[in-house]
C-alpha positions as CSV (number, residue, x, y, z in Angstrom):
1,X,-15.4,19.5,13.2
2,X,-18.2,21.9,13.2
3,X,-21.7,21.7,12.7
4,X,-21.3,22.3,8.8
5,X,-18.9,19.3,8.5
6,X,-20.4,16.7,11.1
7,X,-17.6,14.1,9.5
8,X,-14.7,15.7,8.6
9,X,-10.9,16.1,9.8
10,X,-10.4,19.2,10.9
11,X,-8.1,20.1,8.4
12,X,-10.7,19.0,5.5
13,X,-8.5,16.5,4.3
14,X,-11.3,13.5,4.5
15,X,-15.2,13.9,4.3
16,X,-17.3,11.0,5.0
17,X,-16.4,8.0,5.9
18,X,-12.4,7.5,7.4
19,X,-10.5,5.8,4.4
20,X,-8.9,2.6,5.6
21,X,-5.2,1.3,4.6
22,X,-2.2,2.6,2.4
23,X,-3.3,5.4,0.4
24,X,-2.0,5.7,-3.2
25,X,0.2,9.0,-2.7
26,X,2.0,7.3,-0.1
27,X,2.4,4.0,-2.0
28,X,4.0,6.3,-4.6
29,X,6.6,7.6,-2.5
30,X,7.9,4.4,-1.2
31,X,7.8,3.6,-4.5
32,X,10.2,6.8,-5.6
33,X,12.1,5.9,-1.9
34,X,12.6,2.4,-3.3
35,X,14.2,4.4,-6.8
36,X,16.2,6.6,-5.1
37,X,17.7,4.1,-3.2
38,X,18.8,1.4,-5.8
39,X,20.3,4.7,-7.5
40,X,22.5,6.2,-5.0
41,X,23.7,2.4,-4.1
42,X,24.5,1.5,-7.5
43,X,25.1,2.9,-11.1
44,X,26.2,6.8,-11.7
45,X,24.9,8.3,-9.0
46,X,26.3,5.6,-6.7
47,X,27.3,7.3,-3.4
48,X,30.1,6.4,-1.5
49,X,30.5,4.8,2.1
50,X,28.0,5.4,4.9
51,X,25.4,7.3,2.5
52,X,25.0,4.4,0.5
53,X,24.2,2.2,3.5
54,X,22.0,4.3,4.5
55,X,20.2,4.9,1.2
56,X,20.4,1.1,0.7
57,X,18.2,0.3,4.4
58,X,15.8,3.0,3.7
59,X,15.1,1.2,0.3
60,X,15.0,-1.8,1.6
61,X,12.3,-1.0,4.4
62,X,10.2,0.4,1.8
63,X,10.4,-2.6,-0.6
64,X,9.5,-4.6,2.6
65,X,6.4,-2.1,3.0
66,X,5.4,-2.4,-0.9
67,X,5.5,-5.9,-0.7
68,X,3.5,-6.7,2.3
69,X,0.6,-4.2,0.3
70,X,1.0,-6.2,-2.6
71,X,0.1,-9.4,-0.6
72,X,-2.6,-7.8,1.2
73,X,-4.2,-6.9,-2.0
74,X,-3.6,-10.0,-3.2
75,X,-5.1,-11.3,-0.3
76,X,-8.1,-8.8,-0.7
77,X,-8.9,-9.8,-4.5
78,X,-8.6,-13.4,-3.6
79,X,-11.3,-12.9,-0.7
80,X,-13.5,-10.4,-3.1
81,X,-14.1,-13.6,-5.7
82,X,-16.6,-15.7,-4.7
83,X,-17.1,-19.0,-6.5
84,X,-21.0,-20.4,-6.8
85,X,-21.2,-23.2,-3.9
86,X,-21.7,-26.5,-5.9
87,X,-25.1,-27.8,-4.6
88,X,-26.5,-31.5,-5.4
89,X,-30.1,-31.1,-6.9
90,X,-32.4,-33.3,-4.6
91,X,-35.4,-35.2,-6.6
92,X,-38.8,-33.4,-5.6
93,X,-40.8,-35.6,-3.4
């Protein structure tokens, strides 16, 4: 930090505010993790033996990682909508 950039990392990655939860590069690489895996396990690039196991818990961490972000979204979007609160009109008087 200097007295230019009050708020920043030092390596200027993030100005401003710190961002919060997964970011979308690294939701793409467990995503291509998840790919690789379920490739080297099974089809033509299957792998044999203790490679494959490998490959196979690595992707399965990272499809256990994608879908606890996928329910926190959900969870997220559900919170975010917020339905009108059904009030009983009272007579004037």
């Amino acid at each position: 930090m200097s007295a230019l950039t009050p708020d920043c990392d030092p390596d200027l990655s993030n100005c401003g505010s710190p961002v919060t939860g997964p970011r979308i590069r690294s939701t793409v690489v467990l995503a291509a993790l998840v790919t690789v895996a379920v490739l080297s396990v099974t089809g033509e690039l299957a792998v044999p033996g203790a490679v494959a196991f490998l490959a196979g818990g690595a992707g399965l961490v990272a499809a256990l990682v994608l879908g606890a972000r996928t329910v926190r979204l959900g969870q997220r979007a559900v919170a975010a909508v917020h339905l009108p609160a059904l009030h009983r009109s009272h007579p004037a008087g």
